[in-house]
C-alpha positions as CSV (number, residue, x, y, z in Angstrom):
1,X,-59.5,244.5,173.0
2,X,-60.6,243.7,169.4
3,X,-58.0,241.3,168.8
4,X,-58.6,239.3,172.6
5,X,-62.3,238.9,171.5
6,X,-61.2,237.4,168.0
7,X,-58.9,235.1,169.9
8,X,-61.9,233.9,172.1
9,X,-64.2,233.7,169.3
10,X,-62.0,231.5,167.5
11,X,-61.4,229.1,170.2
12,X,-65.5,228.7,171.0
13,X,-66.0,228.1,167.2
14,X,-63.0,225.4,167.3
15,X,-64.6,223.7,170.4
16,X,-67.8,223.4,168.5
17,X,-66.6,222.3,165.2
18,X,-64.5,220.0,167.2
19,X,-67.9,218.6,169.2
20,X,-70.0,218.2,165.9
21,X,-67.0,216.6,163.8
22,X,-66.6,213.3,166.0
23,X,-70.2,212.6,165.2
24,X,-71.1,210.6,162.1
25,X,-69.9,207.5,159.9
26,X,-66.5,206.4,160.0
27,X,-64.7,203.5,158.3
28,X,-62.8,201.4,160.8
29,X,-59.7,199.2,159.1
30,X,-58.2,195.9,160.2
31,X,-54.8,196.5,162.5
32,X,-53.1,193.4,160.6
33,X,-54.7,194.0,157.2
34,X,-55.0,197.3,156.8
35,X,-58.4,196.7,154.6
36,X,-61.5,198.0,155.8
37,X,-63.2,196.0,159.0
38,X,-66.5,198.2,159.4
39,X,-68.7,201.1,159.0
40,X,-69.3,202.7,162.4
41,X,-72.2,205.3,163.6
42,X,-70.7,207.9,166.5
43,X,-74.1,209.7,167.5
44,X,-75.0,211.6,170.6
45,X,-77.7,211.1,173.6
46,X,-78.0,213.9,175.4
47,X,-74.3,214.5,176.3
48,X,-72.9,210.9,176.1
49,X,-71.7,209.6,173.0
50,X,-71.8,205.8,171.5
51,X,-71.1,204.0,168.4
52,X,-73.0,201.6,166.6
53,X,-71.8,198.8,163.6
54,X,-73.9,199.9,160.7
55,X,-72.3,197.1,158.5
56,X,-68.8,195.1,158.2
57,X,-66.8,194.2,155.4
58,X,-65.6,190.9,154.0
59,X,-62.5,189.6,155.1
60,X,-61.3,190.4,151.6
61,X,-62.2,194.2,152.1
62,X,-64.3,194.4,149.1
63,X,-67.9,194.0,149.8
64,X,-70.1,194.7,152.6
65,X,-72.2,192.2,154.7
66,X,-75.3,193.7,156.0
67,X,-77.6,191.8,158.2
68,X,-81.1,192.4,159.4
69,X,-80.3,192.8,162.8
70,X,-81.1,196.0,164.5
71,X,-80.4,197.4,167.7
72,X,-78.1,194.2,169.1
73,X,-77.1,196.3,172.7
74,X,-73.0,194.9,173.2
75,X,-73.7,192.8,176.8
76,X,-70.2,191.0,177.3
77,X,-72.2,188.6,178.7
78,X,-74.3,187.9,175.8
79,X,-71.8,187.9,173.1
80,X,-70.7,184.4,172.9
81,X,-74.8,184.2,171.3
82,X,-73.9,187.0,168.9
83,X,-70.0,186.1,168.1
84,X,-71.5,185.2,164.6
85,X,-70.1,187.8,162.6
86,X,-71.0,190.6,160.9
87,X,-72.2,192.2,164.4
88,X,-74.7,194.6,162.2
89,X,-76.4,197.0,164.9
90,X,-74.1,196.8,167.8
91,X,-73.5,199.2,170.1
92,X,-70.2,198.7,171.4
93,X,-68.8,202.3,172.3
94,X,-70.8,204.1,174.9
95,X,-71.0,206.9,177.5
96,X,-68.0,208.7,176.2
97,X,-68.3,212.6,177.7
98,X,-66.9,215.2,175.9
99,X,-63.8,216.8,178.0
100,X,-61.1,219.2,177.5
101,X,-59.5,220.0,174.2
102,X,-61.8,217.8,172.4
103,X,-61.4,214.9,173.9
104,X,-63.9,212.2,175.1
105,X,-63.6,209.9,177.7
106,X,-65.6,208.5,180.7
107,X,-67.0,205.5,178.4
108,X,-66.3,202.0,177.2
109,X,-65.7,200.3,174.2
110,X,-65.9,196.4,173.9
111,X,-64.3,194.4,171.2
112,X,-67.0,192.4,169.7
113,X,-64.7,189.4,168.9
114,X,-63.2,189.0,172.4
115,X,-66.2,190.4,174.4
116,X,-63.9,192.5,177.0
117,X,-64.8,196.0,177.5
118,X,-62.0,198.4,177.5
119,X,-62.3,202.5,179.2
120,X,-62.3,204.4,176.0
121,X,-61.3,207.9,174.4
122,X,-61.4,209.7,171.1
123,X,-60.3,212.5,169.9
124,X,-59.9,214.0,166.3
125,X,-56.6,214.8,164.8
126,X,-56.3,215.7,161.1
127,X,-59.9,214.6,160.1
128,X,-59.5,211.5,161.6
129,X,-61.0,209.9,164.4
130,X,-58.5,208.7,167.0
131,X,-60.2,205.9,169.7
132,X,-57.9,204.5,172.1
133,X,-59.1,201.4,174.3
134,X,-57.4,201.6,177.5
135,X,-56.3,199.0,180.3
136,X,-55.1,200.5,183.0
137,X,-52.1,202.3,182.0
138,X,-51.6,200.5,178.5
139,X,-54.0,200.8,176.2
140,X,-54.1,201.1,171.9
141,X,-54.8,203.4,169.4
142,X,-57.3,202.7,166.1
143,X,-57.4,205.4,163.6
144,X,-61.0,205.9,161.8
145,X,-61.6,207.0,158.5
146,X,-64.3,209.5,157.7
147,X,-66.7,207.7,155.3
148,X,-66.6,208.9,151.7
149,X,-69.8,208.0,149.6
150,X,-67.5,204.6,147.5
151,X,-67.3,203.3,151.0
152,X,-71.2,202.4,151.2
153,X,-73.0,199.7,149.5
154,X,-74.8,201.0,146.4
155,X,-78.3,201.9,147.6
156,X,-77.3,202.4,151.7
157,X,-79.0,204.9,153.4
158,X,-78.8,205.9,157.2
Protein backbone atom coordinates (compact mmCIF):
# COMPACT_ATOMS: atom_id res chain seq x y z
CA UNK A 1 0.00 0.00 0.00
CA UNK A 2 2.96 2.25 0.96
CA UNK A 3 4.73 1.77 -2.15
CA UNK A 4 1.15 2.30 -4.55
CA UNK A 5 0.82 5.76 -2.76
CA UNK A 6 4.50 6.73 -3.49
CA UNK A 7 3.89 5.66 -7.10
CA UNK A 8 0.78 8.12 -7.23
CA UNK A 9 2.53 10.78 -5.43
CA UNK A 10 5.18 10.81 -7.72
CA UNK A 11 3.18 10.95 -10.79
CA UNK A 12 0.92 14.12 -9.31
CA UNK A 13 4.17 15.91 -8.48
CA UNK A 14 5.53 15.04 -12.23
CA UNK A 15 2.24 16.48 -13.72
CA UNK A 16 2.76 19.57 -11.83
CA UNK A 17 6.29 20.23 -12.34
CA UNK A 18 5.51 19.36 -15.85
CA UNK A 19 2.46 22.23 -15.90
CA UNK A 20 4.71 25.00 -14.19
CA UNK A 21 7.94 24.11 -16.46
CA UNK A 22 6.42 25.09 -19.97
CA UNK A 23 5.74 28.47 -18.55
CA UNK A 24 8.43 31.25 -18.84
CA UNK A 25 11.23 32.63 -21.30
CA UNK A 26 12.53 30.57 -23.95
CA UNK A 27 15.03 31.37 -26.71
CA UNK A 28 13.72 30.33 -30.13
CA UNK A 29 16.60 29.67 -32.94
CA UNK A 30 16.54 30.07 -36.73
CA UNK A 31 15.76 26.44 -38.60
CA UNK A 32 18.39 27.44 -41.41
CA UNK A 33 20.80 29.29 -39.10
CA UNK A 34 20.79 27.71 -36.10
CA UNK A 35 21.52 31.32 -34.30
CA UNK A 36 19.10 32.66 -32.00
CA UNK A 37 15.70 34.20 -33.80
CA UNK A 38 13.83 35.43 -30.44
CA UNK A 39 13.03 35.56 -26.88
CA UNK A 40 9.50 34.23 -26.31
CA UNK A 41 7.11 34.68 -23.06
CA UNK A 42 4.77 31.20 -22.51
CA UNK A 43 2.35 32.60 -19.67
CA UNK A 44 -0.99 31.25 -18.57
CA UNK A 45 -4.71 32.84 -18.44
CA UNK A 46 -6.77 30.95 -16.62
CA UNK A 47 -6.21 27.52 -18.16
CA UNK A 48 -5.19 28.54 -21.72
CA UNK A 49 -1.66 29.17 -22.48
CA UNK A 50 0.01 31.81 -25.15
CA UNK A 51 3.25 33.18 -26.09
CA UNK A 52 4.37 36.52 -26.61
CA UNK A 53 7.80 38.01 -28.56
CA UNK A 54 9.54 39.85 -25.75
CA UNK A 55 12.44 40.82 -28.26
CA UNK A 56 14.24 39.34 -31.55
CA UNK A 57 17.65 39.01 -32.46
CA UNK A 58 19.73 40.38 -35.32
CA UNK A 59 20.01 38.38 -38.25
CA UNK A 60 23.68 37.96 -37.21
CA UNK A 61 22.53 36.39 -33.70
CA UNK A 62 24.44 38.73 -31.65
CA UNK A 63 22.36 41.53 -30.42
CA UNK A 64 18.94 42.08 -29.59
CA UNK A 65 16.37 44.53 -31.25
CA UNK A 66 13.90 45.74 -28.88
CA UNK A 67 11.11 47.95 -29.93
CA UNK A 68 8.57 50.06 -27.99
CA UNK A 69 5.78 48.25 -29.10
CA UNK A 70 3.54 46.58 -26.54
CA UNK A 71 0.83 44.34 -26.67
CA UNK A 72 0.69 43.96 -30.81
CA UNK A 73 -2.36 41.00 -30.66
CA UNK A 74 -1.07 38.48 -34.03
CA UNK A 75 -4.51 39.24 -36.38
CA UNK A 76 -3.39 37.42 -39.70
CA UNK A 77 -5.28 39.90 -41.17
CA UNK A 78 -3.33 42.76 -39.87
CA UNK A 79 0.11 41.51 -40.26
CA UNK A 80 1.02 42.70 -43.64
CA UNK A 81 0.85 46.43 -41.33
CA UNK A 82 3.17 44.85 -38.74
CA UNK A 83 5.53 42.58 -41.21
CA UNK A 84 8.20 45.17 -40.17
CA UNK A 85 10.34 43.20 -38.18
CA UNK A 86 11.38 42.80 -34.95
CA UNK A 87 7.56 41.82 -34.01
CA UNK A 88 8.34 43.01 -30.19
CA UNK A 89 4.93 42.22 -28.14
CA UNK A 90 3.23 39.76 -30.33
CA UNK A 91 1.11 37.29 -29.27
CA UNK A 92 1.35 34.68 -31.70
CA UNK A 93 0.71 31.29 -29.74
CA UNK A 94 -2.66 31.15 -28.04
CA UNK A 95 -5.32 28.94 -26.39
CA UNK A 96 -3.09 25.97 -25.99
CA UNK A 97 -4.92 23.58 -23.07
CA UNK A 98 -2.93 21.49 -21.13
CA UNK A 99 -3.79 17.60 -22.03
CA UNK A 100 -2.46 14.27 -21.18
CA UNK A 101 1.09 13.52 -20.39
CA UNK A 102 2.02 17.07 -20.46
CA UNK A 103 1.10 17.97 -23.57
CA UNK A 104 -0.83 21.12 -24.88
CA UNK A 105 -2.85 21.45 -27.69
CA UNK A 106 -6.27 22.96 -28.71
CA UNK A 107 -4.39 26.39 -29.79
CA UNK A 108 -2.73 28.15 -32.58
CA UNK A 109 0.32 29.50 -33.41
CA UNK A 110 0.93 31.97 -36.43
CA UNK A 111 4.18 32.59 -38.14
CA UNK A 112 4.66 36.18 -37.99
CA UNK A 113 6.54 36.35 -41.34
CA UNK A 114 4.01 34.52 -43.44
CA UNK A 115 0.87 35.38 -41.37
CA UNK A 116 -0.75 31.72 -41.58
CA UNK A 117 -1.94 30.31 -38.33
CA UNK A 118 -1.05 26.75 -37.76
CA UNK A 119 -3.07 24.23 -34.81
CA UNK A 120 -0.28 24.07 -32.31
CA UNK A 121 1.21 21.69 -29.43
CA UNK A 122 4.06 21.72 -26.96
CA UNK A 123 5.30 19.59 -24.87
CA UNK A 124 8.70 19.43 -22.81
CA UNK A 125 11.26 16.80 -23.34
CA UNK A 126 14.72 17.13 -21.67
CA UNK A 127 14.27 20.83 -20.53
CA UNK A 128 13.37 21.84 -23.67
CA UNK A 129 10.38 23.12 -25.03
CA UNK A 130 9.09 21.16 -28.04
CA UNK A 131 6.20 23.26 -30.24
CA UNK A 132 4.97 21.69 -33.28
CA UNK A 133 2.77 23.73 -35.81
CA UNK A 134 0.48 21.46 -37.46
CA UNK A 135 -1.41 21.29 -40.96
CA UNK A 136 -3.56 18.70 -41.07
CA UNK A 137 -1.64 15.63 -40.77
CA UNK A 138 1.93 17.20 -41.50
CA UNK A 139 3.08 19.53 -39.39
CA UNK A 140 6.99 20.63 -37.86
CA UNK A 141 8.77 20.64 -34.86
CA UNK A 142 10.86 23.81 -33.28
CA UNK A 143 12.87 23.09 -30.30
CA UNK A 144 13.04 26.09 -27.61
CA UNK A 145 15.77 26.85 -25.44
CA UNK A 146 15.27 27.76 -21.80
CA UNK A 147 16.63 31.30 -21.46
CA UNK A 148 19.85 31.61 -19.46
CA UNK A 149 20.60 35.19 -17.96
CA UNK A 150 23.72 35.86 -21.25
CA UNK A 151 20.68 35.46 -23.45
CA UNK A 152 19.10 38.99 -22.36
CA UNK A 153 20.16 42.30 -23.16
CA UNK A 154 22.15 43.87 -20.27
CA UNK A 155 19.66 45.69 -18.17
CA UNK A 156 16.25 43.60 -19.45
CA UNK A 157 13.76 42.96 -17.04
CA UNK A 158 10.29 41.25 -17.48
Amino acid sequence: MKNIVLVFSFLFLSSAVSAQGVTGLWKTIDDETGKPKSIVSVYKEGEMLYGKILFTYNEDGAAAVITEGKNIVCDPKKLSKIDDKPYCGLIFLKDLKQGKGGKYSGGTITDPKKGKTYRAEMWLEGGKLIVRGKLGPFGRNQTWLPVKPEDLPKGFKY
